[in-house]
N, C-alpha and C positions, 0 to 999 in steps of 0.2 A: 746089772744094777737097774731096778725099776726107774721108769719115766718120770714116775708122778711122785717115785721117794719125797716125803715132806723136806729132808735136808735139803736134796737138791730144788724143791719148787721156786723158791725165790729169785734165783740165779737164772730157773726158766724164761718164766714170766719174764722177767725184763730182756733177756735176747729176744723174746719171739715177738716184744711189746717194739723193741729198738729195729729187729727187722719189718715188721711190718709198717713204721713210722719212715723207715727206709725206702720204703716200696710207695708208699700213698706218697711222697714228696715226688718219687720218680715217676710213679703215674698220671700228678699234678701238674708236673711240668710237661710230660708229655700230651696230657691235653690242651693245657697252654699253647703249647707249642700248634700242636693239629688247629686249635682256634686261630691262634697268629699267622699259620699257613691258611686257613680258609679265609682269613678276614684278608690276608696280603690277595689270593686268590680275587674274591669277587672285587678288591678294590684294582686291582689290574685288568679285571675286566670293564668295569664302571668309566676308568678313567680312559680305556684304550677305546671307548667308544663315544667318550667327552670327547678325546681329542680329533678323532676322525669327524667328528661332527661339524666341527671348524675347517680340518684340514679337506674337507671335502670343499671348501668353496674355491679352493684352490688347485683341484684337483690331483690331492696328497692322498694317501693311506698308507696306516701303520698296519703290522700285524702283531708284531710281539711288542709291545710299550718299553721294553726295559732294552730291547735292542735296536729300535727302529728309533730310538734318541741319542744314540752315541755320536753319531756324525756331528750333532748338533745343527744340523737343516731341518729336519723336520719341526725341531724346539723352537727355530728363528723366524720358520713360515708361521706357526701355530700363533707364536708372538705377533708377529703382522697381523695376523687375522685380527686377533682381540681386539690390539692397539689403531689397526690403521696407517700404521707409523712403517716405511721401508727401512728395514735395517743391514747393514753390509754383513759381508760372510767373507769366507776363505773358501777357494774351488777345489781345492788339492784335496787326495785321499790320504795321506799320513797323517800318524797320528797328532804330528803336532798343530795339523788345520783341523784336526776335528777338537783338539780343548779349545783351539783359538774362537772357532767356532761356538763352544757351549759355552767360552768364557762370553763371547758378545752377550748370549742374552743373558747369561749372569750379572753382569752389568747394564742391559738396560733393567732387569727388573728392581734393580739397587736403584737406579736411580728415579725411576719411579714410588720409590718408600715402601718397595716391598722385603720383607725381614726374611734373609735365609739363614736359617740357622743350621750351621757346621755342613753343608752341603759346598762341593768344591767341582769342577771341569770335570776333574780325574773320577770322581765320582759316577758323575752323569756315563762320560766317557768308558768306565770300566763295567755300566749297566749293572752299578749296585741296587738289588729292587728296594730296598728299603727310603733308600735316599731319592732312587727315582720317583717313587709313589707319593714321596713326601714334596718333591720339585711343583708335581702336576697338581697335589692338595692346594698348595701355597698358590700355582698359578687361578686352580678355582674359587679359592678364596678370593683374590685379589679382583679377579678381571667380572665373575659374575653371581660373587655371592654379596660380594661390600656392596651391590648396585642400590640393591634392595631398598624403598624406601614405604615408610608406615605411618602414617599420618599418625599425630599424640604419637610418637616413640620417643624414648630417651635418646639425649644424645651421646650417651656413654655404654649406649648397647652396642656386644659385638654383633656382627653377621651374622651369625647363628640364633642368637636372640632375637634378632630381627623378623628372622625368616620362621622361629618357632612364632612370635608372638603374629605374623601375616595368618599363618592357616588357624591359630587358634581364631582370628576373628573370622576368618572363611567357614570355618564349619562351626562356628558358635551355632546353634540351638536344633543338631542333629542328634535325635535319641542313642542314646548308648554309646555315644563316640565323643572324646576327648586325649585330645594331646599333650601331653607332658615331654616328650621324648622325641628323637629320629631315631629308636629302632625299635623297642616293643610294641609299640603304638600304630606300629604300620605293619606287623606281621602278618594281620588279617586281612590287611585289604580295604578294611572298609573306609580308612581313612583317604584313602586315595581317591575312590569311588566318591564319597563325600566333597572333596574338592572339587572333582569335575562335576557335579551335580551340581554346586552352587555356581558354576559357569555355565554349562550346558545341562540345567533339566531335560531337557529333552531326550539324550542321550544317554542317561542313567535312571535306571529305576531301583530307589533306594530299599522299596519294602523286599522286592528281590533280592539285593544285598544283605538284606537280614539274616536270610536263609541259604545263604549259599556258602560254600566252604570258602574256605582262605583259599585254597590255588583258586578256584574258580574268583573270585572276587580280584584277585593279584590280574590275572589273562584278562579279565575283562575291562579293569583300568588302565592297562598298560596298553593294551588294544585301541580303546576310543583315545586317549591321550596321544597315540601318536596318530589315529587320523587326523587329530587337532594341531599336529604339528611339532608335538614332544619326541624327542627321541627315545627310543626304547633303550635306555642306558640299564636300565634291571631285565632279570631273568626274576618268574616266579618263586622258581626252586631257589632263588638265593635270598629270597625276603620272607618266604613262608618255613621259616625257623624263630625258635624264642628269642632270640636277638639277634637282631638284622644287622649289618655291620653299618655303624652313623651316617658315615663319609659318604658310602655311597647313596645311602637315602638323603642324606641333604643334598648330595648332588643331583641325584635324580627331582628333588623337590623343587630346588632354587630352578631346573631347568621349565618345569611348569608355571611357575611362576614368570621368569622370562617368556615365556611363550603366551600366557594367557593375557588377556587385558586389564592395564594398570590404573591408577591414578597418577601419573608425571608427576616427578617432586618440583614442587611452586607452581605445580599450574592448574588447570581444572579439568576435575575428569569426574567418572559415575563407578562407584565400586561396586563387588559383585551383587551387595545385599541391595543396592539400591536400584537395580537397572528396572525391576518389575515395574518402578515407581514412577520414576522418571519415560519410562515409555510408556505410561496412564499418562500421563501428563502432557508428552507427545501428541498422541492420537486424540487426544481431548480440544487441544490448541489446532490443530489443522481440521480435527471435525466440526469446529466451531466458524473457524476463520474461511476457508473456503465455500460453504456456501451463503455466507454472507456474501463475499465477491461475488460469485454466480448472479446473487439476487440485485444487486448494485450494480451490478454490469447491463444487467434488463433495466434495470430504471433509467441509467443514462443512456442509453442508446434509443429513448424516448423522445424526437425531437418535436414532438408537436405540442406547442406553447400557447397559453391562456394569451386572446386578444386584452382581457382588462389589465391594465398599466399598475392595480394593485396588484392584482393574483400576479401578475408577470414577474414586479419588483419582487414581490415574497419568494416566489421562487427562483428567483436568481439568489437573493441575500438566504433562501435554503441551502443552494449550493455552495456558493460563499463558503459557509459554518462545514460542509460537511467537507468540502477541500480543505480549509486551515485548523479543523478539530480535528473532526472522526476518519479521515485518511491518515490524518499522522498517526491518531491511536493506534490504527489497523495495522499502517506500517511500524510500528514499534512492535505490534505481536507477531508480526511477521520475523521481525529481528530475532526476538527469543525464540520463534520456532526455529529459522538458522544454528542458531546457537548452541538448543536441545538437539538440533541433530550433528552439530560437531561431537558433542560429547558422547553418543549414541553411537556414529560410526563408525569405531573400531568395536562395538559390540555387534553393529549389524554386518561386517565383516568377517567376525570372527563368528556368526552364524546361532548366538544367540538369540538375536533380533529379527525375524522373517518381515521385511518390509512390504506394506501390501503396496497393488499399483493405486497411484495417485495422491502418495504420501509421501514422498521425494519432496525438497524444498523447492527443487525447479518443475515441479508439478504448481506449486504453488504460485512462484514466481510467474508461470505464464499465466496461470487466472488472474495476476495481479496486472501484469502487462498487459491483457485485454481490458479490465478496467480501466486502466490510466488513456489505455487509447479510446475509447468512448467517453471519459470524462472530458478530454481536451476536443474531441469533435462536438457533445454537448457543450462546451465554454466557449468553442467556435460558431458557433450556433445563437447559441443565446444569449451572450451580449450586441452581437448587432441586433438582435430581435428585441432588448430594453433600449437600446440606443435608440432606435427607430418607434420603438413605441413611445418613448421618453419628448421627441423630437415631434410627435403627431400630437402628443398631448401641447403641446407649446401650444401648435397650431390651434390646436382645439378650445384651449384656453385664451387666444388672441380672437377665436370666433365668438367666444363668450362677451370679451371684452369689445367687438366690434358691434356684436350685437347690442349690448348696452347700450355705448356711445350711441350706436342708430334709436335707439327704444326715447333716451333721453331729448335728442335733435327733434323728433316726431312730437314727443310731447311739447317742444317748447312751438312746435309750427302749429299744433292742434291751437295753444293757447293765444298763440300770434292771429291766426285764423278766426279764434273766437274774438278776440276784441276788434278787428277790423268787420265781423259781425254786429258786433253792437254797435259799430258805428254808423255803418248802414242802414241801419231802422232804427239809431236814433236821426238818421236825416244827412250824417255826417262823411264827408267824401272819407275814403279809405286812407291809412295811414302809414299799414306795415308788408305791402305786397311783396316787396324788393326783401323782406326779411323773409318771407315764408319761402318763395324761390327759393333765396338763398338755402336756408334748413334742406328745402326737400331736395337740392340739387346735392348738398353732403351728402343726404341719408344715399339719395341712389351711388353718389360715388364710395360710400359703405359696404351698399349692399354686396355691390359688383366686387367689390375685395372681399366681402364672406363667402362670397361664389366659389370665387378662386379657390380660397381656402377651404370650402367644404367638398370641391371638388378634386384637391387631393387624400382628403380622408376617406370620400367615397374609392376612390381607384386603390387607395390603401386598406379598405374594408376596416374603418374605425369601427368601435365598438359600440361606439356613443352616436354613430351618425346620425339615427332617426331624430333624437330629441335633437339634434344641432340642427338639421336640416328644417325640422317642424317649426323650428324658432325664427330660421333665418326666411321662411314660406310666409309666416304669419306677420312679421316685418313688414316683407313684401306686400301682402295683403294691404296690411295697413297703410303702406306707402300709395296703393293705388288709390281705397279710401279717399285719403288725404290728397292727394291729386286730382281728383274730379272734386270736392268738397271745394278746391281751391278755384276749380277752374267756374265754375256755376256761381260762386260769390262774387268774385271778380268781373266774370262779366254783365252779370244783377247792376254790380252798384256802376260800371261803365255807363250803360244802357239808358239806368234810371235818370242817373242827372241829365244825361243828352236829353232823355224825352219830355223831361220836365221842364226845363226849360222856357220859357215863354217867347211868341217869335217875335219881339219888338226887342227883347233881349240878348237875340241870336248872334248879334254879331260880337257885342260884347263875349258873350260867351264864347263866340268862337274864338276870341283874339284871347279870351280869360283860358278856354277851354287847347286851346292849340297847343301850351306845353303838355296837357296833361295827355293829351291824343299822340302827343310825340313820344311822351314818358312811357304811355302804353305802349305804343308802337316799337320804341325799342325792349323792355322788357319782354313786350310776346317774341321778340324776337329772340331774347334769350333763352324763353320758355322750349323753342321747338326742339325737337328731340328726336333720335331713331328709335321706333320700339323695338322694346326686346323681340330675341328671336324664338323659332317655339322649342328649338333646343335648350337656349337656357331656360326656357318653361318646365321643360321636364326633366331637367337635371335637378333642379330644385323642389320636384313633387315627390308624390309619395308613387304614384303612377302615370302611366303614357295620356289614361284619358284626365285625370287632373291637370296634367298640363298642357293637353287639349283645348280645354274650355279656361284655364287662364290664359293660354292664349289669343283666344276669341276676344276673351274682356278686354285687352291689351288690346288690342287692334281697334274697338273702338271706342275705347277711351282716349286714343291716339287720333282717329279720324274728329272727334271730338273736340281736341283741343287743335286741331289745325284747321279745322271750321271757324273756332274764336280768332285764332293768327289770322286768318285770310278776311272776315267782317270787322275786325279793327281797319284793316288796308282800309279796306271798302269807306267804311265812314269816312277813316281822316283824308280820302281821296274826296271823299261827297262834297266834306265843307273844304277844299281850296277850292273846289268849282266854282258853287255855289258863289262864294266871293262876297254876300250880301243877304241882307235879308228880307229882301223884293223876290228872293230866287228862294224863299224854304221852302216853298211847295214841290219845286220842281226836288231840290234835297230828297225829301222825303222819301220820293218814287223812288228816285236813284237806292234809296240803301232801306226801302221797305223788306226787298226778298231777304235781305241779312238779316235783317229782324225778326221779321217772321222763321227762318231755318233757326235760332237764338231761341227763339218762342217755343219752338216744336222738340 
């Protein structure tokens, strides 16, 4: 019977259509199946090297995942690790301490709110892989994918949305690369390379990853990433296929993520895209603020200070201003430099950040400490230096005011002087001798205290002393003036009345003239006086020979007025002798040489 008889074709066609419909089902599952075996494969590997990762801090190692967790020790250490938390065991090798055993941590992960679904002791315990691989999922969801936090996220994202929406904004604005997925989207590599390039530039060259194959892109991330400190949880060969298995790429991702530097949920930190920024910012702040100190530091350690009591106070009331303003300003930028570099730290750690030398906060810190220590030796310094100049100025201003008083006394003696003047060439005996004394003995008792006083401003090198000195000189001057001026009028009109006199009159006069020769006599006696020395001559000059030659004039202006003292005796000696005026001739003799020395 033909094949292709048309009676029979109908009846063909649908056997060879139902066997071959037969065959594509069992080939489909068979692939299935080969995928479900590759995908359980690399996920037993992935997590057999999550776990070792852990259990290494304890010094654990699995080799098979599905048989090295039946005791349930390895499962309870691994828990530790995560938790922190010590959890009891059973010691015994039978079987019923190893469920008791994988029931412990079946029950702490319950009570921690972790959901196991239809996984049981006897499970774990019989190293069923399916349920194994699905245990270890569960425990990476739990302990280091939920950690995840993403500033602006929803709060009804799971962990895996979390962790997609962190790298989309990590590698936001690299050409040709974008994530949708954990596992097409990483088969090439480049998105891997991508991540660690927006943490370490330096160590990835991206225009190279353009051009390079997927294995080569796969080796060369999985490389720098673990000298970063990632674990090599992938194999090339198992991610450089059209669909990489999820799990373990988000396993391997969430592990870069934990390893790389974060922003802490509620606190403050610098993300990847920002750190360029914020280290301009850095260096900006300490290149600005340090050699300011530098320069501040030379200025205070400046102690040589202005003698004038203006210039001095202005610069004290400078420092004032720049202690209670511009050190606090300083120290407040000092603070946010602190602070930029808390947040910077775990990037200059983590080897993004190449710190250069003298850019450390305690680099700063000590140029600020040397500042503070020369501002407090300048404040130690220069307030006793206003204090004492504040304190000279007193003086100074009390030699002002002494001089006045003196300037004024002078004048009222000039004019005392002057009218006892006119009284003697109007004819009239003198009237105000005992007042000019009086005056000129004040001013000298003046003078001698602006001495004093200008003779601490000299030993203190006042600034002013010339002018104070010139004033307290020309005083003096004047005082002596004034003291010969007194001494030549006074003894004029003594003189004149005695010689005027008529001698039939003499005795009256002497009995009229006897108080006034007494009156003399003791006033010259008040008159006499030590002269100055030539020391104080030339403490009060401008030079050794000026006070030289005023002390010449002193010395006889001195023998001068104690010539007047000693021919007053003389007279009022002449007339008690005398006794009469049968005897004025003989007078006369007697007290002619005082006259005459009066005359000359």
């Amino acid at each position: 019977m033909p094949l292709l008889d048309s009676s029979y074709l109908p009846s063909t066609i649908f056997i060879l259509t139902h066997v071959l419909g037969i065959a594509g089902v069992l080939y489909w599952k068979r692939c299935a199946r080969g995928r479900a075996d590759e995908r359980d494969r690399v996920q037993k590997k992935t997590f057999t090297k999550w776990v070792n990762k852990h259990l290494m801090k304890v010094r654990k190692h699995i080799n098979d995942l599905y048989e090295d967790l039946r005791d349930g020790h390895n499962l309870i250490s691994l828990l530790e690790v995560l938790s922190g938390i010590k959890l009891p065991r059973e010691k015994g090798r039978m079987r019923f301490h190893r469920l008791q055993n994988v029931q412990i941590a079946l029950d702490f992960l319950k009570q921690r709110q972790v959901k196991l679904v239809n996984i049981r002791n006897d499970d774990i315990t019989d190293g069923n892989p399916k349920l194994t691989l699905g245990l270890i999922w569960t425990i990476i969801l739990h302990f280091q994918i939920s950690d995840i936090y993403i500033s602006g996220e929803s709060g009804d994202m799971s962990a895996k949305e979390k962790l997609l929406l962190w790298t989309q904004k990590v590698t936001a604005g690299y050409t040709g690369i974008k994530c949708t997925n954990f596992s097409s989207c990483w088969s090439d590599g480049k998105m891997f390379n991508a991540l660690i390039h927006r943490y370490r530039p330096d160590l990835v060259d991206m225009e190279r990853v353009q051009i390079q194959s997927n294995r080569e892109n796969l080796e060369q991330a999985f490389e720098v990433a673990e000298r970063l400190g990632v674990t090599r949880l992938l194999d090339a060969e198992d991610v450089d296929v059209p669909s990489p298995d999820e799990k373990s790429v988000i396993t391997y991702v969430s592990s870069i993520y934990d390893a790389f530097p974060k922003v802490p949920e509620g606190g403050e930190g610098i993300s990847a895209t920002e750190v360029d920024s914020r280290w301009q910012e850095y260096q900006s702040r300490v290149d600005s603020l340090i050699p300011w100190i530098k320069q501040h530091t030379i200025l205070m350690s400046d102690k040589s200070f202005p003698q004038n009591p203006v210039e001095l106070k202005a610069l004290y009331n400078q420092y004032i201003h720049f202690k209670e303003t511009e050190i606090l300003a300083k120290e407040r930028e000092k603070g946010r430099i602190e602070e930029l570099y808390k947040l910077l730290e775990v990037w200059i750690e983590f080897g993004r950040i190449k710190l250069p030398q003298g850019y450390h906060p305690n680099d700063v810190e000590e140029e600020w400490g040397k500042l503070i220590i020369e501002m407090l030796e300048r404040e130690k310094s220069l307030r006793p230096a206003v204090e004492r100049l504040e304190l000279l100025l007193q003086i100074a201003n009390k030699i002002q005011n002494g001089a006045l008083n003196c300037e004024e006394k002078l004048t009222l003696a000039k004019n005392t002087l002057q009218a006892d003047a006119a009284h003697l060439e109007s004819g009239q005996p003198v009237q105000c001798e005992s007042d000019v004394i009086m005056y000129i003995q004040e001013c000298e008792g003046l003078i001698r205290q602006l001495q004093v006083d200008l003779q601490i401003l000299r030993d203190e090198n006042y600034y002013q002393l010339e002018e104070l000195a010139f004033r307290v000189m020309r005083l003096q001057d004047e005082l002596v003036t004034l003291r010969l001026e007194c001494t030549n009028l006074y003894r004029k009109g003594h003189f004149t009345s005695l010689e005027l006199a008529p001698p039939s009159t003499l005795t009256t006069t002497h009995l009229k003239a006897e108080p006034l020769t007494k009156g003399t006599h003791s006033s010259s006696t008040s008159w006499f006086r030590k002269p100055m020395t030539r020391a104080e001559l030339v403490s009060i000059s401008s030079s050794e020979d000026e006070g030289n030659l005023r002390f010449v004039y002193e010395l006889l202006s001195w023998v001068e007025e104690m010539q007047v003292g000693v021919c007053s005796k003389c007279l009022s000696s002449a007339f008690r002798f005398t006794g009469s005026s049968s005897s004025s001739k003989g007078a006369r003799l007697l007290y002619a040489p005082c006259v005459n020395s009066l005359n000359y």
